[in-house]
C-alpha positions in Angstrom: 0.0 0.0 0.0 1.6 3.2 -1.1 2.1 6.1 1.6 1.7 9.7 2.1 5.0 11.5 0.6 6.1 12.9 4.1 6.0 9.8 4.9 8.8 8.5 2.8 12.3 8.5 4.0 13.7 10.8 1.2 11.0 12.9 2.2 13.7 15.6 3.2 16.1 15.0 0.4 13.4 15.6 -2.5 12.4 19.0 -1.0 15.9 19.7 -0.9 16.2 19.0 -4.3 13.0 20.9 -5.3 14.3 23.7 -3.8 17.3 23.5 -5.8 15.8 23.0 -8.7 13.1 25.7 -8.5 15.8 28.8 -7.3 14.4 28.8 -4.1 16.6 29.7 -1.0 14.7 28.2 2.1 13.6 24.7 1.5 11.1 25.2 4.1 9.4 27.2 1.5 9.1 23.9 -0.5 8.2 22.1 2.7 5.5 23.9 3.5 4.1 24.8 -0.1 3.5 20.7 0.0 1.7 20.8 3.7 -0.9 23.5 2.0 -1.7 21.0 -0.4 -1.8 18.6 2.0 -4.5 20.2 4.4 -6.6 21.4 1.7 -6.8 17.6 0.6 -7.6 16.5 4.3 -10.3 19.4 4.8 -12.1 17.8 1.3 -11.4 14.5 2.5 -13.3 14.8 5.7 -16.0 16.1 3.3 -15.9 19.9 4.2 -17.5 22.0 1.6 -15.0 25.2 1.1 -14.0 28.0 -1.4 -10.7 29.8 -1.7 -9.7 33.0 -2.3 -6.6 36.1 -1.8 -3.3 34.7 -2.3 -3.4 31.1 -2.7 -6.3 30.7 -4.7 -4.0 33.0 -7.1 -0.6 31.3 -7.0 -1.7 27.4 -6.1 -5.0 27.7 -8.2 -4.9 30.2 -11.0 -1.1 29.9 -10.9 -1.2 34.1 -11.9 1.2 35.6 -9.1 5.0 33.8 -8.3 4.4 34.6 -4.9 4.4 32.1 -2.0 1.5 32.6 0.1 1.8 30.7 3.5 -2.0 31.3 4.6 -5.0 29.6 3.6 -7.6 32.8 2.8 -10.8 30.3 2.9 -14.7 29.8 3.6 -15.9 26.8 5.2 -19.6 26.1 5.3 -21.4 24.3 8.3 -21.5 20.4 7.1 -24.9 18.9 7.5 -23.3 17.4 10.8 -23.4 20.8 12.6 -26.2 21.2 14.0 -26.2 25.2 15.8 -27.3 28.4 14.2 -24.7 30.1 12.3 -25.1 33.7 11.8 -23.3 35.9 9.3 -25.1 38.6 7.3 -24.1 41.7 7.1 -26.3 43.3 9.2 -25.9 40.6 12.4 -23.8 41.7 15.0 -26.0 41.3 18.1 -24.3 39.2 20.7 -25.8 35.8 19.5 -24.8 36.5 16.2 -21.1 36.9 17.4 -21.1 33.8 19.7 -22.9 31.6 17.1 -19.7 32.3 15.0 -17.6 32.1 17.5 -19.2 28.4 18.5 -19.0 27.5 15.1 -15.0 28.4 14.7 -14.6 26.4 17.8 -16.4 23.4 16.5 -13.8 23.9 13.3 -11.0 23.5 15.3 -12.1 20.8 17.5 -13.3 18.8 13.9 -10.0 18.7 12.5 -8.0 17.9 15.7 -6.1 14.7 14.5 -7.8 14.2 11.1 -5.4 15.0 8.9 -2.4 12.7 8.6 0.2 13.8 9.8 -0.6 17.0 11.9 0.7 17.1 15.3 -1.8 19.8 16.8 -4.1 22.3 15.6 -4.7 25.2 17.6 -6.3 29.2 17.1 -4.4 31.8 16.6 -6.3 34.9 17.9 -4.2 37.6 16.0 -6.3 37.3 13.0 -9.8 37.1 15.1 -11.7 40.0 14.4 -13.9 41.7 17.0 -16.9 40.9 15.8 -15.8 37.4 15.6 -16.3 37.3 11.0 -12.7 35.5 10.9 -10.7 33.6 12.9 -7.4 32.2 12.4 -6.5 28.1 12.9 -3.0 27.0 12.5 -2.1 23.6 11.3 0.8 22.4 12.8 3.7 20.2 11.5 6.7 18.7 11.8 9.2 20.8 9.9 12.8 18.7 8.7 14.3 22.4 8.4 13.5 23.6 12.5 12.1 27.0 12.8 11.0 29.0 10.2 12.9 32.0 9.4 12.6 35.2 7.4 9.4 36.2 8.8 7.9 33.0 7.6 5.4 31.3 9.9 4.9 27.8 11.9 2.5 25.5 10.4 -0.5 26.1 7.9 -2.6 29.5 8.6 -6.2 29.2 8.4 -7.8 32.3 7.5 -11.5 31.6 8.2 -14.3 34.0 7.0 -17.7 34.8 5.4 -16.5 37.0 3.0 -18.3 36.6 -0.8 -16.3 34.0 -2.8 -19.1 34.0 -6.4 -17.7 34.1 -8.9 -15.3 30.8 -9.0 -14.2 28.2 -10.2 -13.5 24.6 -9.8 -9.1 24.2 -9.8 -6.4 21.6 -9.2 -3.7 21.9 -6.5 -0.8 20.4 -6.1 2.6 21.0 -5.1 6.4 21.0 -6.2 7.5 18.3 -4.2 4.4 16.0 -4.9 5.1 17.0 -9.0 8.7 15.5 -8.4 7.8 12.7 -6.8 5.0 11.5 -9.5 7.5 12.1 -12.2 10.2 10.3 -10.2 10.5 6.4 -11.3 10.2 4.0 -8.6 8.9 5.8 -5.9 5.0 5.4 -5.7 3.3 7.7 -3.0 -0.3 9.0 -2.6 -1.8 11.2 -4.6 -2.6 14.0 -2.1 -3.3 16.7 -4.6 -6.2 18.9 -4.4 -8.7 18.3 -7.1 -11.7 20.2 -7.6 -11.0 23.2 -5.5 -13.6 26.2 -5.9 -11.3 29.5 -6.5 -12.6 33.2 -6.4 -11.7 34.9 -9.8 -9.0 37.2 -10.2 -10.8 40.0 -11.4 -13.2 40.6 -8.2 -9.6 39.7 -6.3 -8.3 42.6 -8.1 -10.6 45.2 -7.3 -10.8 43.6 -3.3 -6.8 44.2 -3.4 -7.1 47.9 -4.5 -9.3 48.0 -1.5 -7.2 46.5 0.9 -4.1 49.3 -0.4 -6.3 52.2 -0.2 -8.0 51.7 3.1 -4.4 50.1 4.3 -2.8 52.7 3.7 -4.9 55.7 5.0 -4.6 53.7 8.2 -0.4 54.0 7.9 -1.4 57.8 7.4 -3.9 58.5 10.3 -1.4 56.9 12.5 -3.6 53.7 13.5 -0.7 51.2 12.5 2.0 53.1 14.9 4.3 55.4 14.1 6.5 54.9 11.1 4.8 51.1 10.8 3.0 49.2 7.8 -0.3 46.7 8.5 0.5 43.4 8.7 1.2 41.5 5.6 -0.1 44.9 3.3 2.9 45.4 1.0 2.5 42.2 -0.8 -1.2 43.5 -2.4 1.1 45.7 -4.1 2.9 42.8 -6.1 -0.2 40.9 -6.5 -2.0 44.1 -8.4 1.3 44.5 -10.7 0.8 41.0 -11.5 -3.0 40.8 -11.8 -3.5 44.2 -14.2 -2.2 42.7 -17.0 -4.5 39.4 -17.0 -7.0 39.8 -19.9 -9.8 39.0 -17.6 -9.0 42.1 -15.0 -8.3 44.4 -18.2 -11.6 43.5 -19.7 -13.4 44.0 -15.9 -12.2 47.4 -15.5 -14.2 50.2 -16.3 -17.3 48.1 -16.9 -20.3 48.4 -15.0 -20.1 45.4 -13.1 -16.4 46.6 -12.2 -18.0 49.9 -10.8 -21.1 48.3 -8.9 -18.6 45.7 -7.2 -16.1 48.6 -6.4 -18.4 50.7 -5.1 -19.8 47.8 -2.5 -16.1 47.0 -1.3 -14.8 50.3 -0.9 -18.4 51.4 1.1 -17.3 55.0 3.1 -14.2 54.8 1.1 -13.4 57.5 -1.8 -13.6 54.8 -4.5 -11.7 56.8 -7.1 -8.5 54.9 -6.6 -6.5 58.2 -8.1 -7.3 60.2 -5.1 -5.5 58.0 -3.1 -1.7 58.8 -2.4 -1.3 55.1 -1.7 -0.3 54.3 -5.8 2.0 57.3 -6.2 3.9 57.5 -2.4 5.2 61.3 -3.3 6.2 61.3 0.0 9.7 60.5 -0.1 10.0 59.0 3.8 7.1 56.4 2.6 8.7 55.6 -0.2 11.5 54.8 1.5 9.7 52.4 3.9 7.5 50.8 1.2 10.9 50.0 -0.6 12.5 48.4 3.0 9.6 46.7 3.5 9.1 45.4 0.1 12.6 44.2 0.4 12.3 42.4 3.7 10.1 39.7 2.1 11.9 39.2 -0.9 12.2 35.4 0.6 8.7 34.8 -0.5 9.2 35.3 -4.1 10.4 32.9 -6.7 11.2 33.5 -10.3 12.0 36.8 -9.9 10.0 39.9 -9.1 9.6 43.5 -10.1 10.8 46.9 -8.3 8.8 48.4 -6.4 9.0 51.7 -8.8 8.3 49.3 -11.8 5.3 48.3 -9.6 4.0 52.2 -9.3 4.7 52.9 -12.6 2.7 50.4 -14.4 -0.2 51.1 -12.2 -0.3 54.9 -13.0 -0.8 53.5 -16.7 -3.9 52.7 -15.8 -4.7 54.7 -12.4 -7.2 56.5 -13.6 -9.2 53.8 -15.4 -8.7 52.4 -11.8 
């Protein structure tokens, strides 16, 4: 009977290899790029309905950005084997609205608590909880052959878990580097762990959601609600992701259209939605520039194949900035 690849006893030596292979500095990336895979098999295999979307619905499903995205941005739906109310709409924020999410992210955590081969623990991370209880975060945690992660990178598997809209989709493959190795390596016959049929939100509403996320980011950094002289968490890489998204002919046809302008208009809300107005695409100010730049740089680590400069970044945005 054939096993799980991190099973086998080259398990280590193959993402080494990988790694090698692909330009890619930290193996752990490799490592870890496989355990994503992994989980998302094990959440379909217990039969969880889910949709992806943000960064790795982009780079492991539409394969459109060469960024590695350690966390899993993802809804899960209530299986037919929960059985409490689960409340999420928009406009339900009374206290049993809260602790019915709350019950429910609970009940998540304590499903998939030794399920899925080869985890050690799973446990909630409460810096990406959310007041009003609409996300939480649940880490998966492995066994890394490389020790602790470094770079900035993080232990084990994020879950993201939200409500947020995930129509329109589609139905896409995952896999992994090391698993592609492996299946093309003669003699050694492991599981096939892949992904299949995983339901991805579409660039193009992506897009416009990531134009969000930099203009209300960055008015934050400006009004002094991040700290002094500090960035959000993880808000730099939207930046890459737009550079790489505005040329796909889907996002190019989206803009401007009326659909474009209706969906824009409901993300940004209180926002000014003319994306010009914002300083956030220019940074004139030289002392922001400065930190983007730094900051930009400090994650370098979690792109492969290359990347742009931040300037080449701005400047093809402000090609399009005002269609924006």
């Amino acid at each position: 009977m054939s096993i799980f690849l991190h099973e086998h006893p080259d398990f280590k030596d193959l993402l080494e290899i990988v790694a090698t292979e692909q330009k890619i500095n930290d193996p752990y990336l490799v490592e870890k790029d496989y355990w994503i895979m992994h989980c998302l098999w094990g959440l379909a295999d217990l039969g969880l309905k889910f949709e992806l979307k943000g960064g790795t619905s982009l780079s492991k499903g539409y394969k459109c950005i060469n960024r590695f995205s350690e966390d899993i941005d993802i809804r899960i739906h209530p299986p037919t084997v929960y059985k409490e109310p689960l409340y999420f709409g928009k406009n339900q924020q009374d206290d049993k609205h809260i602790e019915s999410r709350n019950k429910f992210f609970d009940w998540i955590l304590n499903f998939l608590d030794g399920k899925i081969h080869g985890l050690t623990s799973v446990v909630r991370d409460n810096n990406f909880d959310d007041e009003d209880s609409r996300s939480c975060g649940i880490r998966l945690i492995y066994n890394s052959h490389f020790g602790t992660p470094k770079g900035g990178l993080k232990e084990g598997v994020l879950l993201e878990i939200g409500f947020d809209t995930t129509t329109p989709n589609q139905p896409l493959h995952i896999g992994s580097w090391a698993l592609n190795k492996a299946q093309k390596t003669p003699g050694v016959e492991v599981k096939d762990n892949s992904a299949k049929g995983v339901v991805c939100y579409e660039p193009k509403h992506t897009f416009v959601e990531k134009l969000q996320a930099v203009v209300k980011k960055f008015k934050q950094y400006k009004d002094g609600k991040t700290g002094k002289g500090n960035l959000p968490e993880n808000f730099i890489r939207h930046y890459y992701d737009l550079y790489q998204l505005i040329d796909r002919e889907d996002v190019q046809s989206f803009i401007g259209t009326s659909q474009y302008k209706d969906f824009k208009k409901e993300r940004f809300k209180s926002l000014d939605n003319k994306v010009s107005n914002s300083d956030a695409f220019k940074l004139s100010n030289a002392d922001d520039r400065i930190l983007f730049e730094k900051e930009y740089n400090r994650s370098s680590n979690l792109y492969y194949k290359g990347r742009p400069t931040l300037d080449e970044i701005l400047n093809r945005i402000a090609k399009d900035l005002d269609r924006l």
